[in-house]
N, C-alpha and C positions, 0 to 999 in steps of 0.2 A: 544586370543583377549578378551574373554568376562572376565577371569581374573582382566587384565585393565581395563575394562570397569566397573567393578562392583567395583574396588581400587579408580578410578578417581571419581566417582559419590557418597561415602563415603567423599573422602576427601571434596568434596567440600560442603557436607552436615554437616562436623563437623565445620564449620568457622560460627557458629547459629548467630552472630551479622550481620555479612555480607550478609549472609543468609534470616534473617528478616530485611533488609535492603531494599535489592533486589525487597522483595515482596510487603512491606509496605509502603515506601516508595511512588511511584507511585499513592495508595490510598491515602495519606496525599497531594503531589501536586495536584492531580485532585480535591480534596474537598477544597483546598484553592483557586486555582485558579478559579475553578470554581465559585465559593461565591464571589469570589473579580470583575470578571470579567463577572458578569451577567448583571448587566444594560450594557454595552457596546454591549452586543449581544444582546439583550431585545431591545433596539434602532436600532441595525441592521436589527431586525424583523420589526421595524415600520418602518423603513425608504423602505421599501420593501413595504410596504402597501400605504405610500402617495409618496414617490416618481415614477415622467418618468422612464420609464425602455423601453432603445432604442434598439429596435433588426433588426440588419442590415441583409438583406440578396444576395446570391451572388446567380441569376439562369443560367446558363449555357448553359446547353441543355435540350430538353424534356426526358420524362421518368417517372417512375412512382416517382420518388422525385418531379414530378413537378405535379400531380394531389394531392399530399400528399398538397402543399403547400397554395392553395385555403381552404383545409378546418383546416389547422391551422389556419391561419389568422384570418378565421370566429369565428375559437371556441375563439380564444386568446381573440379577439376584446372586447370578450360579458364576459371575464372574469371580477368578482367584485371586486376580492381578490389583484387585482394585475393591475395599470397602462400601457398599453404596445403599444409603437407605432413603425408603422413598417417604415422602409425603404429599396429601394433596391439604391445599388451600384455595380458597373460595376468591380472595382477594389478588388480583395482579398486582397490583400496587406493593404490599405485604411484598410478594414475592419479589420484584426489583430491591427491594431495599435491601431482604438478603442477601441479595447475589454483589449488591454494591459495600456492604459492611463483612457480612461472612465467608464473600468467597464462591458463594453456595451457586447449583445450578438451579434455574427455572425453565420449565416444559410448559409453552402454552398452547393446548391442545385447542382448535376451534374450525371446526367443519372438516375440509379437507387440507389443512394447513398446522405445523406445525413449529412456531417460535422458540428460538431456545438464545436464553439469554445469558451471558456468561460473563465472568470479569479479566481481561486482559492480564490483570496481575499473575493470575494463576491461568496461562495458558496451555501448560502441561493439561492439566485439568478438564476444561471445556475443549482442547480439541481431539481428545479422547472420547467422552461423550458426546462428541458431536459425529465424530466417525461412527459410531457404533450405531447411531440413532440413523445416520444419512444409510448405514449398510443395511439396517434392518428395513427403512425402507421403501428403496429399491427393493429388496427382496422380495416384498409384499405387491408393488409395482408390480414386477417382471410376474408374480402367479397372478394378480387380476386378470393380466392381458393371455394368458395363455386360456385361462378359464372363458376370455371372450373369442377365441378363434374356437377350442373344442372344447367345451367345458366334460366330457367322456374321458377322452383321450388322457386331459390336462390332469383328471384326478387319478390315471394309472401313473401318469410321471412324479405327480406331487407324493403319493402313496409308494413309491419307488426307495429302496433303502440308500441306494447309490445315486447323491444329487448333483453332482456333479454338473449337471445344465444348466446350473444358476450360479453363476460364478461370484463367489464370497471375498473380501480382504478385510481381514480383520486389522485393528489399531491394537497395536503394542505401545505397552508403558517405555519399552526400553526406546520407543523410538523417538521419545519425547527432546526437547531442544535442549544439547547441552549450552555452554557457556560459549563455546566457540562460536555457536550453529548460531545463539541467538544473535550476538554482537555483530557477524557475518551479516546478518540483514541489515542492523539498527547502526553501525557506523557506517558504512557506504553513504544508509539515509540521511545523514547528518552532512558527510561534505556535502553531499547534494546541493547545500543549500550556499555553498560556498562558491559556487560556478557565477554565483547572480552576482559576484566581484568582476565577472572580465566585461560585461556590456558595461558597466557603468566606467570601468575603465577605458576602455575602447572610445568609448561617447566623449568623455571629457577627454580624450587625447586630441580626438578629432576636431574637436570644439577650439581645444587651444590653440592647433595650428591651421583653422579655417577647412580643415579638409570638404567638413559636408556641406558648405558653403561654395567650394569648388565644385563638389558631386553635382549641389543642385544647379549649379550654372551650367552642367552640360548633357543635364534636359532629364537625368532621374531625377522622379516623383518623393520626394518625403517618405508617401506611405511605402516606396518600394526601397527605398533605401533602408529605413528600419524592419520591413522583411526579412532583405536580404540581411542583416545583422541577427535577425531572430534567426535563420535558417544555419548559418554557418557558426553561430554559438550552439545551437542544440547539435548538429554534427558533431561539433568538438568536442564535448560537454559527454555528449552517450560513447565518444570512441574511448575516454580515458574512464568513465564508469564499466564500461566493457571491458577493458584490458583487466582493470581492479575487479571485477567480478570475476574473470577467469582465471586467472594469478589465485585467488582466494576460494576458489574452488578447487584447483588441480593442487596447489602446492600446498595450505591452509585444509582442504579436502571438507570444507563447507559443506552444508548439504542446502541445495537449493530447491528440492526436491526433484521428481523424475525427468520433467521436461524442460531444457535448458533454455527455453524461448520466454518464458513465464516471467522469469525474472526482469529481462529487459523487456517485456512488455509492460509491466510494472512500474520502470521506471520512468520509461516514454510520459506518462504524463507527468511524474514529479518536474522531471527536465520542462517540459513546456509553461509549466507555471512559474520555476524558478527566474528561466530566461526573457518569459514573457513578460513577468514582476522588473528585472534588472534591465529593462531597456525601456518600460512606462513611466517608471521613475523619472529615471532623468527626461525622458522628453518630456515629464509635466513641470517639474522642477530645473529649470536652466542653469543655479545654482551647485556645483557639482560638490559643496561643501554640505548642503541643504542633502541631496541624494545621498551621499554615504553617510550623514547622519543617520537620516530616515533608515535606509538600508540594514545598516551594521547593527546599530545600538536599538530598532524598534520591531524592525520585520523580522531577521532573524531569530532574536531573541523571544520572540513573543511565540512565533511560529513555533521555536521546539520546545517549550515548554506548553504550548498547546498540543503537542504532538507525543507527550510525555516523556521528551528526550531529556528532563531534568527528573523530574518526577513521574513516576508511574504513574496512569489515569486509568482508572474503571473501564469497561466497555459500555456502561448503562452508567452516566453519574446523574442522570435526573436533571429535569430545568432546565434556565437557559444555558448556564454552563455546560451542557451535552452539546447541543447545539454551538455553542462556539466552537467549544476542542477539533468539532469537524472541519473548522476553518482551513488546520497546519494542515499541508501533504504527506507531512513527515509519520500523522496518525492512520492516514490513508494507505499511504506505502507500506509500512509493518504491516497493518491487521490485513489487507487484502493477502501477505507472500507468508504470513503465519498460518490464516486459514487455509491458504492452499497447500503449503508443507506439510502440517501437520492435521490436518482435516479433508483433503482433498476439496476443498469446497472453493467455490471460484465467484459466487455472488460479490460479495464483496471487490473482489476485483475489476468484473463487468462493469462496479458500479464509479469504481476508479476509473476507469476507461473514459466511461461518457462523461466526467468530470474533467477530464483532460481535455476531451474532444468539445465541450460545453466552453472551457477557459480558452479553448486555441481563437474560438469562433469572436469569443469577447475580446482578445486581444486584436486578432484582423480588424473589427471592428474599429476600435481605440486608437490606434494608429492609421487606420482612416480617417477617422474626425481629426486627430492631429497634423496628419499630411494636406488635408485641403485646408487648412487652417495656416499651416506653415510655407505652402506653397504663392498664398496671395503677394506673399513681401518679393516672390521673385518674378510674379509676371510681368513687370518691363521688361523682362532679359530675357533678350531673344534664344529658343534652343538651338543649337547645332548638330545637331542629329538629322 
């Protein structure tokens, strides 16, 4: 395998236009769009500052979500940074539609558990309030459990004018994404999808000139032969999104936010789906005219516009259309490295994780059943190994 492995990640190293393509590319979108497209977001920061910002909430039953929800209010009310008026409503339903027409936030408060619903479009917006709601509480976290070790003690510290033992970070407006910051995420996500060109390339090369036809005559398995093609494409694949990451952080001065590991752990799975997509293809499709149809003109395109790489999508849009848009990785990839940026919040992420790690399993899988399938036409041939 590592033979292959070290043959594929050559070849795809000698195509050097394609190559600095790949990498540079991405920097030149991000610096154009971003320049073009900064007063637009530079107005979105002020329309944040003078505009109502209506945040509906839904309380259900008691619990500690509902002692949490007195002293958000309080804190929100007296903020300077930010206009915010509350309401409550009886109806959840009522509430998502806001947030998908208006913009608007929804709080669904129930037991110990607090929802908050938001819409992508305006993510200045929700992940401001989303910081402030995750900092309040913790806060409230960190004094239960003090009052469960000493509850004496805990009320000379809480009664204390110098609090300084519960360590605070508040969300600033100013920190919100400019034009640069946003595109910095959301073009990288976009070639991403353009990697899933080298396996299909690579396949039909080999195809044409009998290579894996030669491979399987000297006793590798199918399934490990398209391993080894999955392995040495996602190598490739994260070393030139890494170089483009870093390039677009130090020189560009991105903000990725504080931990530099986050981001490519982020990507690790869009990479395994893309490359995992651009080599099942063609092994189901023999047809390499059939693959880059399918590929180019139906996966891609479908993908980012389910990812709202054309059009902007909701974070709630209701129906089965919610449910689809989760298909692209491209919706995956933004909202998990937004919520982290600008919210420190990482569920979303976790949740992209085990989605990667969920599609790595299904694709070993998949090319199992195709390698014992594919391997019957050469057991007359003796291996040499």
């Amino acid at each position: 395998m590592i033979p292959i492995i070290k043959a594929t990640i050559l070849e795809c190293t000698r195509d050097r236009k394609n190559l600095m393509f790949m990498v540079f590319f991405p920097l030149f979108l991000i610096a154009l769009l971003g320049s073009v497209l900064t007063a637009i977001f530079s107005q979105g920061n002020d329309n944040l500052l003078t505009e109502e910002t209506y945040i509906y909430y839904v309380l259900e039953d008691s619990g500690k979500a509902k002692e949490i929800l007195d002293i958000f209010i309080n804190n929100l009310e007296k903020e300077k940074e930010i206009k915010l008026i509350f309401k409550k409503i009886e109806d959840l339903e009522t509430g998502k539609t806001k947030v998908q027409v208006n913009k608007d936030i929804l709080l669904h408060f129930k037991g110990d558990t607090i929802n908050v619903y938001s819409n992508d479009e305006d993510l200045i917006k929700s992940s401001y309030i989303y910081g402030i709601l995750s900092g309040l509480s913790n806060r409230l976290n960190s004094t239960m459990e003090v009052y469960k070790i000493n509850p004496i003690k805990a009320s000379e510290i809480i009664n204390r004018e110098d609090k300084n033992y519960i360590e605070e970070e508040k969300v600033k407006v100013s920190e919100s994404p400019s034009a640069m910051n946003y595109y910095g995420v959301a073009e990288i996500g976009l070639m991403i999808f353009y990697f899933i060109n080298y396996p299909l390339a690579t396949i039909k090369h080999q195809r044409k000139y009998s290579l894996k036809n030669r491979i399987s005559l000297s006793g590798i398995s199918t399934f490990k032969y398209y391993l080894s093609l999955f392995i040495a494409f996602f190598l490739f694949s994260f070393s030139c999104v890494t170089i483009t990451y870093l390039l677009s952080k130090f020189i560009l001065n991105i903000n990725y936010g504080s931990n530099p590991i986050i981001f490519l752990l982020a990507v690790m799975p869009f990479l395994i789906i893309v490359n995992g997509i651009g080599i099942i293809i063609p092994a189901i499709f023999k047809e390499e005219e059939i693959s880059g149809s399918i590929i180019s003109n139906i996966i891609i395109p479908a993908l980012t516009f389910l990812g709202g790489g054309y059009v902007a999508l909701g974070d709630d849009i209701g129906g089965m259309f919610n449910i689809i848009t989760n298909i692209s990785p491209l919706r995956w990839f933004n909202k998990s490295l937004f919520r982290y940026i600008y919210s420190g919040d990482f569920s979303i992420l976790r949740l992209w994780l085990i989605i990667g790690v969920v599609f790595l399993i299904v694709f070993i899988l998949v090319i199992s059943i195709i390698g014992r399938r594919s391997d019957k036409i050469y057991e007359k041939y003796p291996s040499i190994n």
